[in-house]
Wavefront OBJ file of the C-alpha trace (Angstrom):
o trace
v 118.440 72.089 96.455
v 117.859 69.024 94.588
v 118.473 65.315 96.306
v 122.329 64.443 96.362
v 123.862 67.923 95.914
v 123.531 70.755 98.799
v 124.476 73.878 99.430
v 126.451 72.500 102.310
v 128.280 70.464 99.665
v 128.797 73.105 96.816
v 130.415 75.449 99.870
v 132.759 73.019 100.922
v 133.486 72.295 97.242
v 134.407 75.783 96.346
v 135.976 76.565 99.570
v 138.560 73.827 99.048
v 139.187 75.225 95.190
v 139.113 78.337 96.588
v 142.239 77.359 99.378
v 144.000 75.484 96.463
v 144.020 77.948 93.557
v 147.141 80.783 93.028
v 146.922 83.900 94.979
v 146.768 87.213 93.052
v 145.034 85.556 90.332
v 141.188 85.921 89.344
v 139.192 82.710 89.215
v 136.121 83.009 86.803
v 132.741 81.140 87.783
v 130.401 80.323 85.075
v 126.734 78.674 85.483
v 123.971 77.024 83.365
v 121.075 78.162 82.727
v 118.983 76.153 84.349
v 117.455 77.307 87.662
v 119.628 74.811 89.513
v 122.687 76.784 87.799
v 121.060 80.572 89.608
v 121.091 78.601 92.614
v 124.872 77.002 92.705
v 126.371 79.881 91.566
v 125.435 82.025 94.534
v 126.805 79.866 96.524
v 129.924 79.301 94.983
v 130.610 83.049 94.564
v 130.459 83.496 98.650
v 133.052 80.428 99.289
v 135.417 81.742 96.290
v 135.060 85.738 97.941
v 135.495 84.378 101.232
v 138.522 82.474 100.261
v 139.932 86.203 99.248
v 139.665 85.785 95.555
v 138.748 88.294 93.060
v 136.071 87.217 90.892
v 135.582 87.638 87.007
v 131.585 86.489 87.010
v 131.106 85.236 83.006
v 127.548 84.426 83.662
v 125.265 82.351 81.896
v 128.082 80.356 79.484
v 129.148 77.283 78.119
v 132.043 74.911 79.031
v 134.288 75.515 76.164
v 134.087 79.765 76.982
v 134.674 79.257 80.403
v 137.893 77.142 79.472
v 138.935 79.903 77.447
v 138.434 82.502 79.755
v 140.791 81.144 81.919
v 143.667 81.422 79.243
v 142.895 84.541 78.264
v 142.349 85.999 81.330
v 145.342 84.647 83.359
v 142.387 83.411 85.806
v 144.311 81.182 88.627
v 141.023 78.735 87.552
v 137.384 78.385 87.108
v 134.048 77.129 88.545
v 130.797 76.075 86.580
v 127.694 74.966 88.071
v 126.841 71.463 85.688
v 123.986 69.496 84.500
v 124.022 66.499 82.717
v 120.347 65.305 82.994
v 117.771 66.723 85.098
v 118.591 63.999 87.992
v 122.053 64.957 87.943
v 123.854 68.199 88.904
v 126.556 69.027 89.613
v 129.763 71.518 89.372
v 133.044 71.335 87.154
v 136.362 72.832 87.715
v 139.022 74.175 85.434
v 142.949 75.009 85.803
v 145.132 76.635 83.639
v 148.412 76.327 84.682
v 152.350 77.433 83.241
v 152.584 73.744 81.614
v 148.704 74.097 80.017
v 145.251 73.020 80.853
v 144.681 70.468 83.675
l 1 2 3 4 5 6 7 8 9 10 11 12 13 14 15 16 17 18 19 20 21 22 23 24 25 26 27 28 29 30 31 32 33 34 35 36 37 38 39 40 41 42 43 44 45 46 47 48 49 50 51 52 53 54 55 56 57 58 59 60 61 62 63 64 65 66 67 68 69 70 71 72 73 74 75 76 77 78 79 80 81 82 83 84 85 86 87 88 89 90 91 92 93 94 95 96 97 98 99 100 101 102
């Protein structure tokens, strides 16, 4: 991958989501569409499967659709490969718990 961000990294990141996020519930990764995006996502979906999650895969989509998944699928959370600039990449997170958004 790219300097800075691994795959060794983006496993461990989604791994820990994965071990942190409500049982029983999907969780609904998302990417960018930059190549970089192809490339996180793959190996986000493996650490979220292995974690025992089912997964809702939205695709290629944009931050404010993969926040709304969540509600309206009752998703436990969400993961989305991120990209600021082309020297930074990196992943975001999303919870929608009882109280709301976090």
């Amino acid at each position: 991958m790219w300097k800075g961000l691994t795959a060794s990294h983006v496993m461990d990141f989604a791994a820990a989501l994965g071990t942190f996020l409500e049982a029983g519930r999907p969780v609904v990764p998302g990417r960018d569409p930059r190549l970089s995006g192809k490339m996180i996502r793959g190996e986000m979906v493996g650490s979220l499967l292995g974690c025992g999650h089912d997964l809702i895969d939205l695709g290629v989509v944009s931050a404010p659709v993969v926040q709304h998944a969540i509600q309206r699928l009752d998703a436990a959370g969400a993961l989305r490969s991120a990209r600021r600039t082309a020297r930074f990449i990196g992943m975001r997170c999303g919870f929608w718990g009882r109280a709301g958004s976090i």
